[in-house]
LUMMIRO-592586 format. One record per residue (C-alpha): x, y, z; residue number from 0. Coordinates in nm, 4 decimals, decimal comma. Layout:
BEGIN
+----------+----------+----------+------+
!        X !        Y !        Z ! resi !
+----------+----------+----------+------+
!        X !        Y !        Z !  NUM !
...
+----------+----------+----------+------+
***
This chain:
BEGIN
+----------+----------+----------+------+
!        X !        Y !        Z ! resi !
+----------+----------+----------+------+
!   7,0332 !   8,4253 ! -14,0160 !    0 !
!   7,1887 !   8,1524 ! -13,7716 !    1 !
!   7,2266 !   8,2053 ! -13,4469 !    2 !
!   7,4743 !   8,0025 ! -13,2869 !    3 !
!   7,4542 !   7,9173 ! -12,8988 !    4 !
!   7,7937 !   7,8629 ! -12,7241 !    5 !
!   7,7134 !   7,9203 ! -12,3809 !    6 !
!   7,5466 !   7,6677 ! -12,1297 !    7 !
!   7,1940 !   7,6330 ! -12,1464 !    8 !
!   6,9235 !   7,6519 ! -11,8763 !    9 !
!   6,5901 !   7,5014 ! -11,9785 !   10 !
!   6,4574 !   7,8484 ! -11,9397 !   11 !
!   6,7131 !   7,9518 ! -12,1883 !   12 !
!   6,5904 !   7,6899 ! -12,4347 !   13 !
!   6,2283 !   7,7386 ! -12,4126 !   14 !
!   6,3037 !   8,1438 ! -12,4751 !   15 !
!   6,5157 !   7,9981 ! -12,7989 !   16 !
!   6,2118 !   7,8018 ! -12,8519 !   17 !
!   5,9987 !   8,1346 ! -12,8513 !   18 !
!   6,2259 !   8,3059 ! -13,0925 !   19 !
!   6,1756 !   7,9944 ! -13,3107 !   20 !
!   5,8186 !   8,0051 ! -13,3624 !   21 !
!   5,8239 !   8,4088 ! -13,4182 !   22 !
!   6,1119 !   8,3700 ! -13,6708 !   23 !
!   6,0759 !   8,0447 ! -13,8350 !   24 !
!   6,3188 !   8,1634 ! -14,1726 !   25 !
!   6,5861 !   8,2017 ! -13,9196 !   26 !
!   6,7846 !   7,9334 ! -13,7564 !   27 !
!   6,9012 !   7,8641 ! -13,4160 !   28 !
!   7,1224 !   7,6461 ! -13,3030 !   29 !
!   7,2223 !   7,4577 ! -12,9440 !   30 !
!   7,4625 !   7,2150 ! -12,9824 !   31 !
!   7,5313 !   6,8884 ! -12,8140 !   32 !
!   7,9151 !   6,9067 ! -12,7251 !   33 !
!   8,2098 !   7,0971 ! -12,8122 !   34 !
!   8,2782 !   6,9254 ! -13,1757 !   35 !
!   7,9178 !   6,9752 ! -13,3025 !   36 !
!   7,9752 !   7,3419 ! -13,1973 !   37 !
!   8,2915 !   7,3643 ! -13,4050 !   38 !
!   8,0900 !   7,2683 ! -13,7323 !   39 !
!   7,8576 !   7,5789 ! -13,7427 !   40 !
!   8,1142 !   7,8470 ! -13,6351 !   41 !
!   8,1820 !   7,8305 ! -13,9856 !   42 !
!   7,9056 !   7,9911 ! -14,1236 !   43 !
!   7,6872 !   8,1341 ! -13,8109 !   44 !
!   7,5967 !   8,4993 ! -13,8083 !   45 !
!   7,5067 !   8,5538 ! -13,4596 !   46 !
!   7,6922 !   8,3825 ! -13,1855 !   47 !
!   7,5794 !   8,3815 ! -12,7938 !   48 !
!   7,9205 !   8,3648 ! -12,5818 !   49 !
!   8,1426 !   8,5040 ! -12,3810 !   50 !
!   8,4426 !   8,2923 ! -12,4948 !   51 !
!   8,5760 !   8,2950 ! -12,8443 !   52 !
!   8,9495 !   8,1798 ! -12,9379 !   53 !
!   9,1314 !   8,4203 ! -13,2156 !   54 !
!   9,0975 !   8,0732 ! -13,4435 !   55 !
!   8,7513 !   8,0103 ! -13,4156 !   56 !
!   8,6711 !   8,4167 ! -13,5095 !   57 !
!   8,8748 !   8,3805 ! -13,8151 !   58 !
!   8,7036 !   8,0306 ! -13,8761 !   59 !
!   8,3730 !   8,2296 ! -13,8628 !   60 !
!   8,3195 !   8,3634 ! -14,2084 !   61 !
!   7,9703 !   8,4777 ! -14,1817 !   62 !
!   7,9975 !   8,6389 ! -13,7845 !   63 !
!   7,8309 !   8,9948 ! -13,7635 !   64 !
!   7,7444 !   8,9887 ! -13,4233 !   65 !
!   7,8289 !   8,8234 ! -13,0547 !   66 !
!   7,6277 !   8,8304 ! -12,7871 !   67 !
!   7,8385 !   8,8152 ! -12,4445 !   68 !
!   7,5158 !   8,6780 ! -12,2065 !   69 !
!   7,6798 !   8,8662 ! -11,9014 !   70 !
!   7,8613 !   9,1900 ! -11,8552 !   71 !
!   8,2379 !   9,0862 ! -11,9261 !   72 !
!   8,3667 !   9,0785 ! -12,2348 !   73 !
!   8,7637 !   8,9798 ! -12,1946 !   74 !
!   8,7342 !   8,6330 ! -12,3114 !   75 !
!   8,7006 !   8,7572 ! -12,6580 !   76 !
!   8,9851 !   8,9212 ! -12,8779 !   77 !
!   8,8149 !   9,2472 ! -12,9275 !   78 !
!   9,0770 !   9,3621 ! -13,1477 !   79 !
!   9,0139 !   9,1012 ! -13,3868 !   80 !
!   8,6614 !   9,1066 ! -13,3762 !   81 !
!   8,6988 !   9,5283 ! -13,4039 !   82 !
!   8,9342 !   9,4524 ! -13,7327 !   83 !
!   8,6585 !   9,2154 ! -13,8757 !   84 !
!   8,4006 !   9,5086 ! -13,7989 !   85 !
!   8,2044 !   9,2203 ! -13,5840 !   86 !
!   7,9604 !   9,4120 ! -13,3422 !   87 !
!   7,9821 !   9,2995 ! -12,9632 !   88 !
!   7,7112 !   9,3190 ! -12,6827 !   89 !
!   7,7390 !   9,2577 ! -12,3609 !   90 !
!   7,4304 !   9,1968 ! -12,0856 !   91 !
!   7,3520 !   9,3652 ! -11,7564 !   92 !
!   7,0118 !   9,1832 ! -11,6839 !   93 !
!   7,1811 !   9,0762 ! -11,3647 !   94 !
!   7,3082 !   9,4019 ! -11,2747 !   95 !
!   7,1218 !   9,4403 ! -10,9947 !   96 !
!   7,1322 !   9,0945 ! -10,8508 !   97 !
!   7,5423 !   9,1682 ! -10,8236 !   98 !
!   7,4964 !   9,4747 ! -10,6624 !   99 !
!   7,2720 !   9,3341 ! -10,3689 !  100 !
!   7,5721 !   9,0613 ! -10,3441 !  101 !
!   7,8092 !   9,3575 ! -10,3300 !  102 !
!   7,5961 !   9,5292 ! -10,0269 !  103 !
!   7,5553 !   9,1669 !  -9,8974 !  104 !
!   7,9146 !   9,1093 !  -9,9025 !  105 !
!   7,9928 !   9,4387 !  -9,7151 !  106 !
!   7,6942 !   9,3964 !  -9,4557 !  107 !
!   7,8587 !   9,0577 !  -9,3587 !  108 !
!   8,2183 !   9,1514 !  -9,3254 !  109 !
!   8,1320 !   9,5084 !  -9,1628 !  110 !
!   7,8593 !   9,2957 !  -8,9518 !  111 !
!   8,1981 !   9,0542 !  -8,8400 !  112 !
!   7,8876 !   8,7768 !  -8,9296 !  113 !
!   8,1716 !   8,5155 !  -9,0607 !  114 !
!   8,3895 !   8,5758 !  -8,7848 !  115 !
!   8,1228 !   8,5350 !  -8,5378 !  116 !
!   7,9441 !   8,2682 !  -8,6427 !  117 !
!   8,2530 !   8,0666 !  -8,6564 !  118 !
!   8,3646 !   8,1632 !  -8,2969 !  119 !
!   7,9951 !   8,1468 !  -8,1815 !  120 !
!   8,0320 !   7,7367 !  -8,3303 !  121 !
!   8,2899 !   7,6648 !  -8,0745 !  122 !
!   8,1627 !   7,8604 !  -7,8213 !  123 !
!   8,3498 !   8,2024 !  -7,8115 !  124 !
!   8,1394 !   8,5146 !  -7,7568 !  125 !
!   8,1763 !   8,8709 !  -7,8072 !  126 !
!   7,9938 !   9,1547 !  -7,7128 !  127 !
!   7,7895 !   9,1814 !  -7,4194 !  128 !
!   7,7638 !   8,8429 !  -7,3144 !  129 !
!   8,1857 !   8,8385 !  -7,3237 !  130 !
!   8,2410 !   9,1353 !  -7,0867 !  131 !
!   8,1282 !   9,3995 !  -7,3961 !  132 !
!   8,5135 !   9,4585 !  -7,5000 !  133 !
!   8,5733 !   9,7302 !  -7,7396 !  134 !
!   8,7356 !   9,5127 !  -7,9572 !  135 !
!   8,4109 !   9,3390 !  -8,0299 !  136 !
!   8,2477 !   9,6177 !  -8,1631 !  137 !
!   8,1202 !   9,4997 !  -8,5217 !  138 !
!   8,0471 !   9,8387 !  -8,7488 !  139 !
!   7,7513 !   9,9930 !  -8,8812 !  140 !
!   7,6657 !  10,0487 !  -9,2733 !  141 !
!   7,4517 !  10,3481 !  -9,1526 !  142 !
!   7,5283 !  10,7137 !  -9,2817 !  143 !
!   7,9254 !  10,6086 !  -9,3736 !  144 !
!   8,1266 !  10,7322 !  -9,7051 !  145 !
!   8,1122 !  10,5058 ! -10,0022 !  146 !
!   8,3063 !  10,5091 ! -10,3076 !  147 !
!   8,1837 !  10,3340 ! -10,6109 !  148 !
!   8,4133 !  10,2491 ! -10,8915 !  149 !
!   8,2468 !  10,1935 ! -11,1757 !  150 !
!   7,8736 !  10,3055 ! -11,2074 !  151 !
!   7,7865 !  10,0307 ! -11,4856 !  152 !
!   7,4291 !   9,9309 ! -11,3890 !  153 !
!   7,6277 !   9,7213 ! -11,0986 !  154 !
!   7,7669 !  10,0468 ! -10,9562 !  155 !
!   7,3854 !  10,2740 ! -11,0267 !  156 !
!   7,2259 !   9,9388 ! -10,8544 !  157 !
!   7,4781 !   9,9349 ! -10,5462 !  158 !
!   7,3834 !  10,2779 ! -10,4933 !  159 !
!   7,0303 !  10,2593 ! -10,5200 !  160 !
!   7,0375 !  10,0035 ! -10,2072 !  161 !
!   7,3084 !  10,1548 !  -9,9869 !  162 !
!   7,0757 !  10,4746 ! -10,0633 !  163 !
!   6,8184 !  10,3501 !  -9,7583 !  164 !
!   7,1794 !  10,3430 !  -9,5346 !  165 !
!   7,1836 !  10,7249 !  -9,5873 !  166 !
!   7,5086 !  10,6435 !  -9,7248 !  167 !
!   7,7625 !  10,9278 !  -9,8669 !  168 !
!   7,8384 !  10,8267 ! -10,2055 !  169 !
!   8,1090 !  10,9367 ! -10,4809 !  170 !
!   8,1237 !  10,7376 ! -10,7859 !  171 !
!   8,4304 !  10,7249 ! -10,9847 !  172 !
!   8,3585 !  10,6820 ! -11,3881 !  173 !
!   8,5610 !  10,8440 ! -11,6987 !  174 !
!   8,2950 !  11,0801 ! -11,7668 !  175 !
!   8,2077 !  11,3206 ! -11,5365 !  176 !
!   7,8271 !  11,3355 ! -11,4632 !  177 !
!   7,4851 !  11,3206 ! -11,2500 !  178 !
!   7,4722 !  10,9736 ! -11,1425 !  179 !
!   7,1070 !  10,9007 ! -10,9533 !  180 !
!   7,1655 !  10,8343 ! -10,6103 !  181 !
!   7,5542 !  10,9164 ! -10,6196 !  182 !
!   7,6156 !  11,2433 ! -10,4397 !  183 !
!   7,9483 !  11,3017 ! -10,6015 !  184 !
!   8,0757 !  11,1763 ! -10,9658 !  185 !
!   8,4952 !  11,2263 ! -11,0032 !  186 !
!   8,7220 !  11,0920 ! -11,3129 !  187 !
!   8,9935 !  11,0657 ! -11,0069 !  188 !
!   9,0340 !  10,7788 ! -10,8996 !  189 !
!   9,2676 !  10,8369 ! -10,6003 !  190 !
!   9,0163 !  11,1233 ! -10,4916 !  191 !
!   8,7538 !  10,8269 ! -10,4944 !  192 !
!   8,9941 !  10,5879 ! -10,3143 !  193 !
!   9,0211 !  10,8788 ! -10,0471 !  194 !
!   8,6512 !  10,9146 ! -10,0070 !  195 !
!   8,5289 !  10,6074 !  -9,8714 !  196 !
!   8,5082 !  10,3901 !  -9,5772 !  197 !
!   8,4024 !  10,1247 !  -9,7952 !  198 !
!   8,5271 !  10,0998 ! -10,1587 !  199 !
!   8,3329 !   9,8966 ! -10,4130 !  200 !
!   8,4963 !   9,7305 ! -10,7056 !  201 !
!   8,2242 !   9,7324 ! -10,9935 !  202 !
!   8,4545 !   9,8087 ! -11,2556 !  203 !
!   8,5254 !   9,5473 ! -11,6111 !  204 !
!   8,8295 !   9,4383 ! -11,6588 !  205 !
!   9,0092 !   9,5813 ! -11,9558 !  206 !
!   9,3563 !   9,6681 ! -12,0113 !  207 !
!   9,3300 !   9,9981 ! -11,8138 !  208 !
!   9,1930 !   9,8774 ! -11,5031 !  209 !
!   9,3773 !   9,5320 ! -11,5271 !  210 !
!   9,5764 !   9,5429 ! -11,1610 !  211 !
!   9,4411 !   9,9036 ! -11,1216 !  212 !
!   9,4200 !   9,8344 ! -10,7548 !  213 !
!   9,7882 !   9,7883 ! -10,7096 !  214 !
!  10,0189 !   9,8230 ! -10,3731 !  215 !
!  10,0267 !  10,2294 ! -10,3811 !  216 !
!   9,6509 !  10,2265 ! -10,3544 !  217 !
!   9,6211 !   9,9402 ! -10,1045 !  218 !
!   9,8528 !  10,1978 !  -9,9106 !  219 !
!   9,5633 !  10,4452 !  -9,9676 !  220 !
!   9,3368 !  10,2652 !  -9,8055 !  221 !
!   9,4265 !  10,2445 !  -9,4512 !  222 !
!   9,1194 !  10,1451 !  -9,2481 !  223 !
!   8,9119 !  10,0981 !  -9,4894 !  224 !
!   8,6795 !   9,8296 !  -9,6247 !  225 !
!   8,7527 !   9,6782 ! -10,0329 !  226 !
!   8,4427 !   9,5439 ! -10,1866 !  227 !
!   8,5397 !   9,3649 ! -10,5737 !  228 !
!   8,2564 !   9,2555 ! -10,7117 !  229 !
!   8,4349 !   9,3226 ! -11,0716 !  230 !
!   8,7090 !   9,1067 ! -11,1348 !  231 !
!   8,9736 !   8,9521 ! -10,9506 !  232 !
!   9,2516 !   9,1070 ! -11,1508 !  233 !
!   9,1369 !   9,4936 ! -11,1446 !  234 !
!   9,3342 !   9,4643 ! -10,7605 !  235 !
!   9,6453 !   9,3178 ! -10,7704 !  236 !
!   9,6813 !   8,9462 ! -10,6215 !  237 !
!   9,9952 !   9,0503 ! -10,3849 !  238 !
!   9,8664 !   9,3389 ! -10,2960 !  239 !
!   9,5461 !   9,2715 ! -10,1718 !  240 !
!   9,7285 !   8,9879 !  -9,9511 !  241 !
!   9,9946 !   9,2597 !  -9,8860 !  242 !
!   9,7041 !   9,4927 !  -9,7475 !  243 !
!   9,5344 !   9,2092 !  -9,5018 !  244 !
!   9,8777 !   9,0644 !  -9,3656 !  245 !
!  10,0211 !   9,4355 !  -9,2801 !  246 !
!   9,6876 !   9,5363 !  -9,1167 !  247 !
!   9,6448 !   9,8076 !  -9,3610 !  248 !
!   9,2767 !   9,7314 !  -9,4935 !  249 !
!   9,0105 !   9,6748 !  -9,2383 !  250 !
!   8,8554 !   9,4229 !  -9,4351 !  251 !
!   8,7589 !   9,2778 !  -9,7870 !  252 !
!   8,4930 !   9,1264 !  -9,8841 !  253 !
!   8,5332 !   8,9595 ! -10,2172 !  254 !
!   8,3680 !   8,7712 ! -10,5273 !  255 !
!   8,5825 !   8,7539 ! -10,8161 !  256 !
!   8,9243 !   8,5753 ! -10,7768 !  257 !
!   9,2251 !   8,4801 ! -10,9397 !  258 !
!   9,1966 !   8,0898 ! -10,9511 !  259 !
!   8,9623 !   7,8799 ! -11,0828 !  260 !
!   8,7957 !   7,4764 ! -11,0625 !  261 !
!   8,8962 !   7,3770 ! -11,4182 !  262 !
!   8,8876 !   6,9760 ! -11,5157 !  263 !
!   9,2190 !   6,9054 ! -11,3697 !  264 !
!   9,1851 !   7,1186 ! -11,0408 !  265 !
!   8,8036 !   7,0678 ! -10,9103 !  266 !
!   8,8831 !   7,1584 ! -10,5697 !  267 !
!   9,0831 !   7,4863 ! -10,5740 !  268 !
!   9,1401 !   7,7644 ! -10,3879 !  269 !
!   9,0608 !   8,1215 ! -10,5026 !  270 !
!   9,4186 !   8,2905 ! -10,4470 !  271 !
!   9,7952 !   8,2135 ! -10,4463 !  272 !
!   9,7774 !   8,3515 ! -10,0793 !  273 !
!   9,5898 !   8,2363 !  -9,8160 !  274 !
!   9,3595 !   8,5190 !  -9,8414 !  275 !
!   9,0698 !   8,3261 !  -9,6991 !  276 !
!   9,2560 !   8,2833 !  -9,3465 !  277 !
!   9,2085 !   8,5943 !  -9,2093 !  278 !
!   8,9070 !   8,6862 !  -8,9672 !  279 !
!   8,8038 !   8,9954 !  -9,1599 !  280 !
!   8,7654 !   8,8446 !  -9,4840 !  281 !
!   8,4715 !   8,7248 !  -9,6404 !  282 !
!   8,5052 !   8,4958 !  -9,9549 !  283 !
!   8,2200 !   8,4064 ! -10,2125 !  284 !
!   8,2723 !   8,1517 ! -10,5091 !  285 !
!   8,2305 !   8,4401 ! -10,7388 !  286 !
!   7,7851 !   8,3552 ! -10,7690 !  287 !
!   7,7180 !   8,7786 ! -10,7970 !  288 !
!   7,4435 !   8,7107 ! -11,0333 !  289 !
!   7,3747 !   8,3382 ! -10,9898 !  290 !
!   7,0329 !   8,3571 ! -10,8841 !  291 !
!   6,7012 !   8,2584 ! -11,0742 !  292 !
!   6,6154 !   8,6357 ! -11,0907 !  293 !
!   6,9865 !   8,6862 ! -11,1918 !  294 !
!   6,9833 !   8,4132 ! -11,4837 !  295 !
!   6,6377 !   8,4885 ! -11,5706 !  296 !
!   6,7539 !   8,8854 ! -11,6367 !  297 !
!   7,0388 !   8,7877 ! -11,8313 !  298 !
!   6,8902 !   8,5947 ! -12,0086 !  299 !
!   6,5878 !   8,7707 ! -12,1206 !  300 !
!   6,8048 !   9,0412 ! -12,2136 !  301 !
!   7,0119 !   8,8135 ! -12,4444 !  302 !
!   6,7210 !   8,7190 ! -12,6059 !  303 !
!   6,5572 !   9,0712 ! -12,6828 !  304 !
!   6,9029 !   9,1397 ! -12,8969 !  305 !
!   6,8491 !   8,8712 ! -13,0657 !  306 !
!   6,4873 !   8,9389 ! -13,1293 !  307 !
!   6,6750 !   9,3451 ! -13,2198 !  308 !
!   6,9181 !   9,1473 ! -13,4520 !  309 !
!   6,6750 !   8,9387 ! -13,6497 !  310 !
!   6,4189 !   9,2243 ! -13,6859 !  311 !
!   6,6911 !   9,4134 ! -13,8688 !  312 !
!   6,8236 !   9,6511 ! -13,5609 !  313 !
!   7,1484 !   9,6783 ! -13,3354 !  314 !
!   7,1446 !   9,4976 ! -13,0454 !  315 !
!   7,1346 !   9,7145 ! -12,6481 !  316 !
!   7,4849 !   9,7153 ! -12,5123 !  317 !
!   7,7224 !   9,7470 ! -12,7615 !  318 !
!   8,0586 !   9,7340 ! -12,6331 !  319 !
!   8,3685 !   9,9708 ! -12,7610 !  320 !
!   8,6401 !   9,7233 ! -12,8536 !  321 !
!   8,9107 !   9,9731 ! -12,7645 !  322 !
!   8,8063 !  10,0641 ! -12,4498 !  323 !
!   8,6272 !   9,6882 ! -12,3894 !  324 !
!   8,3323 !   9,8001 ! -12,1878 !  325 !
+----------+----------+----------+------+
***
């Protein structure tokens, strides 16, 4: 078989490639240089490692029987096509973890007020005792609160694993109704889940059911509370997430996964059509959940042990339902 690598590659990436090498030496593997070399074996690879494939370059792909997606979302690829061809899809969750202690991160900072702090601290604004202990300085506790979870993908179980030692109530929303390990309630319902929690994690995929799923009546649901998204930018609506922090309505959001992105033209770019990133109880990362060594090492490991499942005549872990794209 060929096995086709259209994804960036770490050295630890290649020297795993290099390992399935040596234990299948009738198979071959492929990294290529740049972007037209790539082109040339599409034709005829069996196995491609991506998470980006145009509707052209599946149909270009006579041979393809299987794509490995090296991270957990799958909506750069036309699943329908691929579904149509009867191409098998697999996604990754070796870094499922290392997202969820970003997610917990994320909420311990912005619940903690550490942004806001630090930057007042910097120009020499105090709060708390030191500033006449005001009420209004009061930063809040992660201890013993209500969490909702939407989405218990290994992101989700991992989340509440950790907020577990905060003696955290948890209710996890999912489609299927079920014991979850560490979640003390499981609902289909996702306003019920909304209604839960002081803090409301995003750990979703994005798929056409839960693209803009967040939207302005459920920003309105969440008066007071805390929105974790460590998902995808577009499972909460762009205006109303801005709507929700300019009308005072959310206490705060912490948040990962955006709507704009650095491409070649725009290097420098910020993460929203809003200026989400100016208010004091926000807390922005670059969307790095899983970039980590741990993170890329998991991922990455995993990728390869599907390949190792493919090439030793099995289904790779993870396979994806095109219609439902998770």
């Amino acid at each position: 078989m060929k096995i086709l690598f259209l994804t960036k590659m770490l050295d630890y990436f290649k020297e795993r490639v290099m390992d399935l090498k040596s234990e299948f030496p009738n198979d071959e593997f492929v990294i290529p240089k740049d972007r037209e070399e790539a082109e040339k074996h599409i034709e005829d690879a069996h196995v491609i490692v991506t998470g980006s494939l145009s509707r052209e370059q599946v149909e270009k792909a006579k041979n393809l029987r299987f794509v490995l997606v090296p991270w957990a979302g799958v909506n750069g690829l036309p699943l329908e096509l691929l579904n149509d061809r009867g191409i098998i899809v697999a996604n990754n969750h070796g870094n499922g973890k290392i997202v969820a202690e970003r997610a917990v991160a994320l909420a311990l900072a912005l619940l903690g007020r550490i942004v806001e702090f630090h930057n007042d601290l910097a120009e020499g604004v105090w709060h708390g005792y030191e500033a006449g202990s005001h009420p209004e300085d009061f930063w809040f506790s992660l201890q013993g609160k209500k969490v909702s979870i939407l989405g218990l993908g290994a992101i989700g179980r991992n989340i509440a694993k950790l907020l577990s030692g905060f003696d955290c109530q948890i209710m996890g929303y999912k489609k299927t109704v079920e014991p979850v390990e560490n979640v003390h309630y499981v609902t289909n319902n996702l306003d019920e889940a909304i209604s839960f929690g002081k803090i409301i994690f995003v750990a979703l995929p994005l798929t056409k059911e839960t693209y803009g799923l967040i939207n302005k009546e459920r920003i309105e649901m969440m008066h007071g509370k805390f929105l974790i998204n460590v998902g995808r930018g577009q499972i909460i609506d762009e205006h109303a997430l801005y709507y929700g922090l300019k009308n005072g309505i959310l206490a705060g959001a912490g948040i990962d996964t955006w709507y704009l992105y650095p491409d070649a033209v725009h290097t420098v770019q910020l993460p929203s059509h809003y200026p989400i990133h100016r208010f004091k109880n926000v807390v922005i990362s670059p969307h790095v959940g899983g970039f980590t060594i741990e993170g890329q090492v998991g991922r990455i490991d995993e990728t390869v042990e599907n390949i190792r499942l493919i090439l030793s005549g099995g289904l790779p872990k993870n396979i994806i339902d095109p219609k439902s794209g998770y």
